[in-house]
N, CA, C and O atoms as a DFTB+ gen file, in Angstrom:
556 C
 N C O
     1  1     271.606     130.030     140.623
     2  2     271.472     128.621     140.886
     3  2     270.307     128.118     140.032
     4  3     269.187     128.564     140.283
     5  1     270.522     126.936     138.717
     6  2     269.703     126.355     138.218
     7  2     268.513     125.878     139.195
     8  3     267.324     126.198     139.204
     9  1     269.295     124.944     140.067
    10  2     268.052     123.598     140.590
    11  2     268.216     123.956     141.963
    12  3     269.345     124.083     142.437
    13  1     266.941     124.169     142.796
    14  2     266.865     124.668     144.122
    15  2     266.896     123.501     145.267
    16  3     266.724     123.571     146.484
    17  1     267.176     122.436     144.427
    18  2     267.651     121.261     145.419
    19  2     269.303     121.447     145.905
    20  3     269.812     121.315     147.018
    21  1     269.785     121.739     144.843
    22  2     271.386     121.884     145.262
    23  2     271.575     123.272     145.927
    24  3     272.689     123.750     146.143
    25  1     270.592     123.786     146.186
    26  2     271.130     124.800     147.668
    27  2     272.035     124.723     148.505
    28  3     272.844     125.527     148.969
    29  1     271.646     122.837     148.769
    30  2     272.425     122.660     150.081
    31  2     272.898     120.926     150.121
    32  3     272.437     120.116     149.317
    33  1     273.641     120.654     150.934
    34  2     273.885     119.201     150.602
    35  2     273.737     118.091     152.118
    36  3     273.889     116.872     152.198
    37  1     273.363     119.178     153.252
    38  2     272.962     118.519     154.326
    39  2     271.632     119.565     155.299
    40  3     271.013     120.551     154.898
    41  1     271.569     118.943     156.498
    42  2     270.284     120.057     156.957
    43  2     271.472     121.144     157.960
    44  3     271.042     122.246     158.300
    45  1     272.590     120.832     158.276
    46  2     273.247     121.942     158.736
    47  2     273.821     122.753     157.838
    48  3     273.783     123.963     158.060
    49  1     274.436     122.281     156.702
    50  2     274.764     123.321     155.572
    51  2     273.504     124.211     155.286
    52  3     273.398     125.434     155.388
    53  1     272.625     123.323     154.919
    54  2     270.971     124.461     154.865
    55  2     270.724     125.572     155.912
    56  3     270.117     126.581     155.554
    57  1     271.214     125.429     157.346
    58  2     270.617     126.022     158.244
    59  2     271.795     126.943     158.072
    60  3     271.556     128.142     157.930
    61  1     272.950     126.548     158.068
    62  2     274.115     127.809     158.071
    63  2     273.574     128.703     156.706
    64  3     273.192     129.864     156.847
    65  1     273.583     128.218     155.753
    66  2     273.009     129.324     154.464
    67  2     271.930     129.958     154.887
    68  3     271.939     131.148     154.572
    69  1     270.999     129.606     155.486
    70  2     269.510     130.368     155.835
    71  2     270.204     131.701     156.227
    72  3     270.424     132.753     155.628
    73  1     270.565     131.035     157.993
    74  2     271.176     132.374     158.404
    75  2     271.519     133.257     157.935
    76  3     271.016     134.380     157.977
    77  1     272.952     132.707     157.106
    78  2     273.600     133.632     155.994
    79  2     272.917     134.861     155.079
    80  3     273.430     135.942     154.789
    81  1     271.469     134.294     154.686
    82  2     270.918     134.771     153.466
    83  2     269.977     135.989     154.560
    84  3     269.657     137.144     154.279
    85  1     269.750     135.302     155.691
    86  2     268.822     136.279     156.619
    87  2     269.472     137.700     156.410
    88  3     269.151     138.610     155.646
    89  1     270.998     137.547     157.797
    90  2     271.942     138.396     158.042
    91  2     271.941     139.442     156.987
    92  3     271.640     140.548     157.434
    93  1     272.223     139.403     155.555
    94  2     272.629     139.827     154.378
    95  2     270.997     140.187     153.894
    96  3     270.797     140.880     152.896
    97  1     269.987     139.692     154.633
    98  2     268.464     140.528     154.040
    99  2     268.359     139.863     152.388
   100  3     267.932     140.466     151.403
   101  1     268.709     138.925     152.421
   102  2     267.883     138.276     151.087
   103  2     267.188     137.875     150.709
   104  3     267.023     136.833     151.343
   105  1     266.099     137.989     149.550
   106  2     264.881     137.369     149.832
   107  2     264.926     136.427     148.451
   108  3     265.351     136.871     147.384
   109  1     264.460     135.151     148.610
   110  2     264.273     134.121     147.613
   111  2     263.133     134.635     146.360
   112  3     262.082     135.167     146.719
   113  1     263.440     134.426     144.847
   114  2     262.556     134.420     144.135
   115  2     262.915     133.089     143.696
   116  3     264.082     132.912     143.347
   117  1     261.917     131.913     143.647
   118  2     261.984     130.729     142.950
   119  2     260.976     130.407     141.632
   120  3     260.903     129.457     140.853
   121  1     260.409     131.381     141.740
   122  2     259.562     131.644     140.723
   123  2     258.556     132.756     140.076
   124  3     258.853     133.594     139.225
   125  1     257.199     132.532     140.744
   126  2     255.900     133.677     140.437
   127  2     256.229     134.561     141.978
   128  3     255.548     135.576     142.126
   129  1     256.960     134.309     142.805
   130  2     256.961     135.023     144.024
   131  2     257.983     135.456     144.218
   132  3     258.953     135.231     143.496
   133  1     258.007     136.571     145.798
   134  2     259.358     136.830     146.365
   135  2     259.163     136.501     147.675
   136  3     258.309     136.992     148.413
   137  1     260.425     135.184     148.113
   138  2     260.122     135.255     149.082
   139  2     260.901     135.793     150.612
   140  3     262.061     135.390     150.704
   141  1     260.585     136.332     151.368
   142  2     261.316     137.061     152.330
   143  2     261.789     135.902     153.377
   144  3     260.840     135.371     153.953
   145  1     262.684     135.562     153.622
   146  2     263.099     134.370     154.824
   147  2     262.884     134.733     156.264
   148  3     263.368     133.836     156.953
   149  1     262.384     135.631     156.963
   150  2     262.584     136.436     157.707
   151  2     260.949     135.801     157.951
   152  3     260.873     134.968     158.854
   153  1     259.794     136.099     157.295
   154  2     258.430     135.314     157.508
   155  2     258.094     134.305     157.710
   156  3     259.031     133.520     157.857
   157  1     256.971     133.815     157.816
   158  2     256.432     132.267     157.665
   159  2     256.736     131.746     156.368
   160  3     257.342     130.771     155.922
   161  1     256.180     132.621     155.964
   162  2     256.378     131.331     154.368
   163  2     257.994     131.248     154.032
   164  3     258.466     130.197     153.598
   165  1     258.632     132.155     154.207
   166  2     260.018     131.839     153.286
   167  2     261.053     131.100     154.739
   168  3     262.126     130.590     154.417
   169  1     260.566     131.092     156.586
   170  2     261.012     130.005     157.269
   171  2     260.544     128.529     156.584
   172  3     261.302     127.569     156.444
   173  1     259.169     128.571     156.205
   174  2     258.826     126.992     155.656
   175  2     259.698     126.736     154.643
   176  3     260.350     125.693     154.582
   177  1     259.759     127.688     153.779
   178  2     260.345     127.211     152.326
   179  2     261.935     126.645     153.022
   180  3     262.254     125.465     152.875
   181  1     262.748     127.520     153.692
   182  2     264.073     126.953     153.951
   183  2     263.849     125.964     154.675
   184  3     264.827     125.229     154.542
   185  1     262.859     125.344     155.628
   186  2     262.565     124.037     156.100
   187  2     262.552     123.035     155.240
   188  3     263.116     121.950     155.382
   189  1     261.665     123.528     154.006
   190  2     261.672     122.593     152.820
   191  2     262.638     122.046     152.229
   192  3     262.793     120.877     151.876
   193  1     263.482     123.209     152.105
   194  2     264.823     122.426     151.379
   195  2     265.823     121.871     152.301
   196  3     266.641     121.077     151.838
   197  1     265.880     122.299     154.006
   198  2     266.273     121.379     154.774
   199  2     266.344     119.778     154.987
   200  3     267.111     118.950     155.478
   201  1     264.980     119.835     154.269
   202  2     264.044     118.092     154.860
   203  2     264.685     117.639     153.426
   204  3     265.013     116.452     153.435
   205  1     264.928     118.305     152.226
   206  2     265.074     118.068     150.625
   207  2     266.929     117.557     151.293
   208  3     267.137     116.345     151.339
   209  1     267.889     118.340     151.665
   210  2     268.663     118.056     151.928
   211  2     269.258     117.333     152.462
   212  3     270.422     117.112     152.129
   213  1     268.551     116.593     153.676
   214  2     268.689     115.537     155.048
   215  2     268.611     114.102     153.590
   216  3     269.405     113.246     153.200
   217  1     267.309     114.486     153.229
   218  2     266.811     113.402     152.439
   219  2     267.792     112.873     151.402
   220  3     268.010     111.668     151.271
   221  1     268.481     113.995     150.533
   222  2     269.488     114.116     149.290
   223  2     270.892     112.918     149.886
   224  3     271.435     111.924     149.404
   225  1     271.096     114.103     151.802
   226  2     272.611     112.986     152.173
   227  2     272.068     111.673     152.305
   228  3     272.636     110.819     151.624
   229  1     271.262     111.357     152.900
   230  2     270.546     109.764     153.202
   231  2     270.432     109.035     151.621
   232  3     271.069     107.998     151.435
   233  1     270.043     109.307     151.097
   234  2     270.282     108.709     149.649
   235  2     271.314     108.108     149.500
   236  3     271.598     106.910     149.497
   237  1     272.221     109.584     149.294
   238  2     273.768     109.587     148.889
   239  2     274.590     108.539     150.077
   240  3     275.635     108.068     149.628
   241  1     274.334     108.228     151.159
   242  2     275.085     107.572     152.168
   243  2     274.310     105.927     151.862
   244  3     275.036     104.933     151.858
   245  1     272.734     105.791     151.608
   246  2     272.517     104.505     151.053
   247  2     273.031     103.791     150.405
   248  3     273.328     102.605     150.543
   249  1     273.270     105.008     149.081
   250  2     273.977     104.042     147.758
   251  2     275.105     103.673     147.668
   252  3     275.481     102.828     146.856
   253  1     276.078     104.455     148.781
   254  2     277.381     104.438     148.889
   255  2     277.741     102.528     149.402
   256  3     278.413     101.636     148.883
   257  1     276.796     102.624     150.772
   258  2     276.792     101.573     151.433
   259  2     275.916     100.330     150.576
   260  3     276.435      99.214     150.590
   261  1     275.013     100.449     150.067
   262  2     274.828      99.181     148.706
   263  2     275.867      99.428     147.746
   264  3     276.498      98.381     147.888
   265  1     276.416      99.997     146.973
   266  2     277.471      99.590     146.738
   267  2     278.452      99.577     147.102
   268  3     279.267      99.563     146.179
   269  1     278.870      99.574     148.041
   270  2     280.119      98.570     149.260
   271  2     280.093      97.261     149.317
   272  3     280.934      96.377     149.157
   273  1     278.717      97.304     149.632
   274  2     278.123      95.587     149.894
   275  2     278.218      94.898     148.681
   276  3     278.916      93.904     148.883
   277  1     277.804      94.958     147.375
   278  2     278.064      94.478     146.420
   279  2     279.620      94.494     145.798
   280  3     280.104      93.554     145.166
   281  1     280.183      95.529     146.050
   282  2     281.623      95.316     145.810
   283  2     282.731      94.064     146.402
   284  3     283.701      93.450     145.957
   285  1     281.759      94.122     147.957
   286  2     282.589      93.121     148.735
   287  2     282.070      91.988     148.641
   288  3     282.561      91.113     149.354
   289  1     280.814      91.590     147.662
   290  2     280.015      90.024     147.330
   291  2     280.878      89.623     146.242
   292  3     281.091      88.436     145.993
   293  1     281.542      90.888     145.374
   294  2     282.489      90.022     144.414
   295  2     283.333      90.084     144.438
   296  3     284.078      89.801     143.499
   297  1     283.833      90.683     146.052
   298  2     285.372      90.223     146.325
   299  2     286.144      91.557     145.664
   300  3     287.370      91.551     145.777
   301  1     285.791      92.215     145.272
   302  2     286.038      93.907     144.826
   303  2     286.515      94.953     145.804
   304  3     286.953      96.046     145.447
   305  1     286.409      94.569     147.017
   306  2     286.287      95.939     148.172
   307  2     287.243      95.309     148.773
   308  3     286.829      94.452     149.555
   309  1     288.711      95.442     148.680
   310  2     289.427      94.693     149.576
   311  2     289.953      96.202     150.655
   312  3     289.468      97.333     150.627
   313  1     290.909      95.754     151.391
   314  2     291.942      96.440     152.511
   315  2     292.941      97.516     151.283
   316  3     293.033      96.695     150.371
   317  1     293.252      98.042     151.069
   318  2     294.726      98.639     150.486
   319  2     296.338      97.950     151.089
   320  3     296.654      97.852     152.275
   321  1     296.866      97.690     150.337
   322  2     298.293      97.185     151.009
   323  2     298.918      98.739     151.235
   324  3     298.685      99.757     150.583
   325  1     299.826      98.534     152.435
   326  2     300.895      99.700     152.711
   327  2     302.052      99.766     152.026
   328  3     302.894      98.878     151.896
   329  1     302.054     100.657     151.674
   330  2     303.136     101.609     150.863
   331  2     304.344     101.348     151.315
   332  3     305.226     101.241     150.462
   333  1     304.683     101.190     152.640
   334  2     305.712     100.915     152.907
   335  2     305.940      99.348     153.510
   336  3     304.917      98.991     154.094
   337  1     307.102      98.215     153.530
   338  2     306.531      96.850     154.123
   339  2     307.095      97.530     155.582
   340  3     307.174      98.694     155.973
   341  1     307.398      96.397     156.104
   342  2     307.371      96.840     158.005
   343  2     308.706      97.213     158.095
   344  3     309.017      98.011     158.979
   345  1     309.937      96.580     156.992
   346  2     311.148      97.200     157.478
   347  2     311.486      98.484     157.096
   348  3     312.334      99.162     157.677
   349  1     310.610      98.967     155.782
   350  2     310.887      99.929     155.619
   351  2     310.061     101.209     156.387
   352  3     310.200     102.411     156.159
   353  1     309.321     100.674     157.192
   354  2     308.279     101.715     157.876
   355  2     309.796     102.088     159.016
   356  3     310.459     103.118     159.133
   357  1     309.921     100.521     159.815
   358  2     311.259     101.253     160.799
   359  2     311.987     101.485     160.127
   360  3     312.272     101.511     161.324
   361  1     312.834     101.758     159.271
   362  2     313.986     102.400     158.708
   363  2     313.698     103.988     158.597
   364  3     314.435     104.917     158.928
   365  1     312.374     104.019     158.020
   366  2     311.825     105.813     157.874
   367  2     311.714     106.021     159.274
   368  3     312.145     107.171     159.360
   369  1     311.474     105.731     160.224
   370  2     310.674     105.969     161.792
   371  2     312.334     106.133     162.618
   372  3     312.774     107.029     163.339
   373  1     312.773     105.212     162.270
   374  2     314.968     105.765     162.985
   375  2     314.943     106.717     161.936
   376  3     314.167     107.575     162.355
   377  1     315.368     107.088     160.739
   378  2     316.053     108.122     160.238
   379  2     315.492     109.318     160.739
   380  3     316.204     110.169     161.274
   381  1     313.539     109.529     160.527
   382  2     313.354     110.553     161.170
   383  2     313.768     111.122     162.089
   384  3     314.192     112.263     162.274
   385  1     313.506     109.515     163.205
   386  2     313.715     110.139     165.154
   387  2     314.994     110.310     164.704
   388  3     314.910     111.282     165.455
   389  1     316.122     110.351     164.227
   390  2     317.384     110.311     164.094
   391  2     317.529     112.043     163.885
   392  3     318.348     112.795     164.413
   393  1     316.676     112.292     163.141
   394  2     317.276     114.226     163.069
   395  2     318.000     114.587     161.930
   396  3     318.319     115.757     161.717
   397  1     318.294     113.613     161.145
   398  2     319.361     114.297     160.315
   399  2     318.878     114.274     158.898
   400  3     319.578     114.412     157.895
   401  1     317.000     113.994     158.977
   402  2     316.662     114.370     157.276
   403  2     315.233     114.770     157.921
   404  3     314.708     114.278     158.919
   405  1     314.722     115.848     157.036
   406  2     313.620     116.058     157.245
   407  2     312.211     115.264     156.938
   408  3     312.142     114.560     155.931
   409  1     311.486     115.348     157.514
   410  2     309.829     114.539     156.958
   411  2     309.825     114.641     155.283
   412  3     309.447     113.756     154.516
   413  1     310.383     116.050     154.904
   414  2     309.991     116.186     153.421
   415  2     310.876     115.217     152.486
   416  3     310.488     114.500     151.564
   417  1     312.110     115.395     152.967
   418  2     313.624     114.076     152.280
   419  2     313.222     112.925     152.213
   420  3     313.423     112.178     151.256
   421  1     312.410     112.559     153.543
   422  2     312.440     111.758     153.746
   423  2     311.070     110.938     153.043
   424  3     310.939     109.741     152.791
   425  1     310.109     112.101     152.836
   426  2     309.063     111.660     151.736
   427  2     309.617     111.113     150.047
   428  3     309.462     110.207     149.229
   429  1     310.124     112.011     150.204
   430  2     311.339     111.804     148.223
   431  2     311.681     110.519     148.358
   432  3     311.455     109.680     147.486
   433  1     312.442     110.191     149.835
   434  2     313.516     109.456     149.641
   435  2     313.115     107.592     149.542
   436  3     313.875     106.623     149.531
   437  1     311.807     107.670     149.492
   438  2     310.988     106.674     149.950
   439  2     310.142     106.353     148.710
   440  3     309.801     105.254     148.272
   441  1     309.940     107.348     148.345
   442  2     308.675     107.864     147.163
   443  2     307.458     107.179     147.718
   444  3     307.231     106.001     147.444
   445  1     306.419     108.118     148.741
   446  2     305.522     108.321     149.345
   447  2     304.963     109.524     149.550
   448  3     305.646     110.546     149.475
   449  1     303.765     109.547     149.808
   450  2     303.248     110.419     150.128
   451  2     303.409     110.797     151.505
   452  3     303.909     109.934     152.227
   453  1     303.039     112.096     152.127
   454  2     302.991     112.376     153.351
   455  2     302.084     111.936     154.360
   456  3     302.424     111.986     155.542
   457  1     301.075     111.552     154.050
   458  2     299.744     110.790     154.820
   459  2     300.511     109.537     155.163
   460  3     300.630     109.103     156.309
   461  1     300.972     109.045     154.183
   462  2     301.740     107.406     154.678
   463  2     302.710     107.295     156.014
   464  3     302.813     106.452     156.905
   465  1     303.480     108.749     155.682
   466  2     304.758     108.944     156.659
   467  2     304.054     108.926     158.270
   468  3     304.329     108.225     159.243
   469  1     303.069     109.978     158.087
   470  2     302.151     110.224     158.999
   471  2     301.929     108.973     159.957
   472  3     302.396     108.686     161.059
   473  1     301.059     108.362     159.130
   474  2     300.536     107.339     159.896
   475  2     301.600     106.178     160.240
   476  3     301.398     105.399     161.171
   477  1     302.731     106.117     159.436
   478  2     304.042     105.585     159.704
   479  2     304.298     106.102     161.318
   480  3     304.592     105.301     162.206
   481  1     304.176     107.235     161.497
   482  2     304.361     107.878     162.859
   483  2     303.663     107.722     164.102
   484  3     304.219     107.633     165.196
   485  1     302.114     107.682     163.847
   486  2     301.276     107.361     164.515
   487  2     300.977     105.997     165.108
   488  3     300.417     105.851     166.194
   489  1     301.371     105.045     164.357
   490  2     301.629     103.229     164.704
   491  2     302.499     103.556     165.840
   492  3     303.374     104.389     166.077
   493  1     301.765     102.309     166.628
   494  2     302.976     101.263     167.901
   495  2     303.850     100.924     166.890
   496  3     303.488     100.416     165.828
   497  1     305.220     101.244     167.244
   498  2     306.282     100.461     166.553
   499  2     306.084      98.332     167.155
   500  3     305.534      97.705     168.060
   501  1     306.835      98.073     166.084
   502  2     306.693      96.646     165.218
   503  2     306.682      95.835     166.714
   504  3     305.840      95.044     167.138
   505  1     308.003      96.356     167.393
   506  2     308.420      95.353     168.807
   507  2     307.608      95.844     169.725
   508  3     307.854      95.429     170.857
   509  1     306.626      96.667     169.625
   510  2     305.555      97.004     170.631
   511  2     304.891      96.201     171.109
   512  3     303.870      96.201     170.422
   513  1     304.762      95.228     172.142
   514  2     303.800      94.376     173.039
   515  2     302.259      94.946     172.775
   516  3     301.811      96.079     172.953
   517  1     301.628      93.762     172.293
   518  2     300.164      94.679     172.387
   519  2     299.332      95.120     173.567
   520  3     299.663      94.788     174.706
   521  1     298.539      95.666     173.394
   522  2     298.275      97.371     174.700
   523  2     297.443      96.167     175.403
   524  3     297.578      96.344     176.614
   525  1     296.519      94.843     175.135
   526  2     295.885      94.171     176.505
   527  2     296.702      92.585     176.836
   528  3     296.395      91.574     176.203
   529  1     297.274      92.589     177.420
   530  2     297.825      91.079     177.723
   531  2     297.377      90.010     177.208
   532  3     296.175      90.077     176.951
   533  1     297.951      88.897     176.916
   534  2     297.355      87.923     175.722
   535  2     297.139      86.716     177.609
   536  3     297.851      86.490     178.588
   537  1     296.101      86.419     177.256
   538  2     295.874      85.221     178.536
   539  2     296.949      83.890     178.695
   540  3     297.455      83.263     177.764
   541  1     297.053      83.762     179.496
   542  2     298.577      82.885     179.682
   543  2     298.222      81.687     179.964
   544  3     297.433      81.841     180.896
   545  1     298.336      80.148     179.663
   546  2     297.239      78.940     179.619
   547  2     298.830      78.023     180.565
   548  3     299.962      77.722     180.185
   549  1     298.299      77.912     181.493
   550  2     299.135      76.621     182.068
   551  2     299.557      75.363     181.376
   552  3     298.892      74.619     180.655
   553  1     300.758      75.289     181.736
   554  2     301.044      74.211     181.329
   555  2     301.006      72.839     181.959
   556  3     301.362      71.854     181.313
């Protein structure tokens, strides 16, 4: 490993490798030293790159989320449209429940991916009443 920051990319990935390196009796050389993980100094050092790691995802989850925000100031960050429109979601959703083509045919037969079908599956169908009652206003 070049750079002893990329050890790890969170503080639980860090802590699972520590272990790892314990178990297996490895001892760190990062430079003029050797260090044993099993001691004080080489527990601090894997603390170190713990706190290096926490710090690395927090970055990485900042910049993600400033640029979100700027994507969606210029109108850049929209929704994705579905792959399939609504009649063709029920048409795939009967043929399936129907039995007589498989998920995979029925991926071809559509030209979709399987995640789509999926979640094709997972939806309230279209004539589904929604799950809290809409308030009813006298007339």
């Amino acid at each position: 490993m070049t750079k002893f920051e990329r050890l790890a990319r969170s503080r639980r990935n860090a802590t699972n490798i520590a272990a790892e390196l314990i178990r297996g009796g490895v001892r760190l050389d990062p430079g003029e030293s050797i260090y044993d993980l099993t001691n004080l100094v080489g527990r601090r050092l894997i603390k170190g790159v713990r706190i290096v790691a926490a710090f690395e995802s927090d970055l990485i989850w900042a910049r993600t989320d400033e640029g979100k925000a700027m994507a969606k100031e210029k109108g850049k960050l929209t929704r994705q449209e579905p792959k399939l429109s609504p009649v063709q979601e029920r048409d795939w959703i009967e043929l399936h429940r129907g039995g007589d083509h498989t998920s995979a045919g029925l991926v071809e037969l559509f030209d979709v991916g399987r995640a789509t079908t999926c979640h094709a599956l997972e939806r309230p169908p279209f004539d589904t009443p929604p799950a809290l009652p809409l308030p009813q206003v006298a007339a």
